[in-house]
C-alpha distance (Angstrom), angle and dihedral (degrees) to the residues before:
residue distance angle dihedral
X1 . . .
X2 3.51 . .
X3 3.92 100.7 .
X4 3.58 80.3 49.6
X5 4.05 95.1 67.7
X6 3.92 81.2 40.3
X7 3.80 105.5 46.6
X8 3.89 99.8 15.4
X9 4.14 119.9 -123.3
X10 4.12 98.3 -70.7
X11 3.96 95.8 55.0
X12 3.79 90.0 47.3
X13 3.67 101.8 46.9
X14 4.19 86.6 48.6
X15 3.77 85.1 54.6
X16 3.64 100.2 38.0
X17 3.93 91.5 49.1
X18 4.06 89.2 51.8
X19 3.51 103.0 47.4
X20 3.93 94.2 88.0
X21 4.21 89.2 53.2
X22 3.43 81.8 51.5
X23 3.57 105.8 48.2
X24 4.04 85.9 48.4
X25 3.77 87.3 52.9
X26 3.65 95.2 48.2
X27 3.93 91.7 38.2
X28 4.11 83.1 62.4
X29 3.57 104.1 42.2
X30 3.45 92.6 48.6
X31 3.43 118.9 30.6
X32 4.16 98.8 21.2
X33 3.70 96.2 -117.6
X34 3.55 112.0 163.3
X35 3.62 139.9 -133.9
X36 3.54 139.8 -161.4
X37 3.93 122.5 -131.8
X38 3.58 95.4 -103.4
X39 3.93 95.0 56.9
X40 3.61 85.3 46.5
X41 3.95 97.4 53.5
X42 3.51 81.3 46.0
X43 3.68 92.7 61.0
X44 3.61 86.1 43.1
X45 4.33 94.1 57.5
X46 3.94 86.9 47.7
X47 3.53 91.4 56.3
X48 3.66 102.1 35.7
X49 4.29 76.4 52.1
X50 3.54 94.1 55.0
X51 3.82 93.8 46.6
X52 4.20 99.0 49.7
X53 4.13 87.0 48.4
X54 3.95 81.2 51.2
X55 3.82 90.3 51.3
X56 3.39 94.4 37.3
X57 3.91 96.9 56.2
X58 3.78 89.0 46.2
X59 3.61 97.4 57.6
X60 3.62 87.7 42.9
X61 3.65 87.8 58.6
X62 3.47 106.8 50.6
């Protein structure tokens, strides 16, 4: 709630929906975990998701 007040809602949910892709990134650089293609195209879908509703609210918008 708090980075909420701070950020506002649009900024938040962006972050909030990459965190996982990050964690998996982070998880592999750092500690070597591996990953099989599929869970890697499926990090791929979430963040081609997150950047079309990106697009889509800034064309919206202006």
């Amino acid at each position: 709630m708090e980075s909420i007040k701070r950020i506002g809602v649009e900024r938040t949910s962006v972050i909030s929906m990459a965190g996982p892709i990050v964690t998996i990134v982070l998880s592999y650089l750092f500690l070597q975990e591996t990953l099989n293609w599929i869970q890697w195209v499926g990090c791929l879908l979430v963040f081609l998701a997150i950047m079309v509703l990106q697009f889509k609210k800034t064309v919206y918008v202006t």
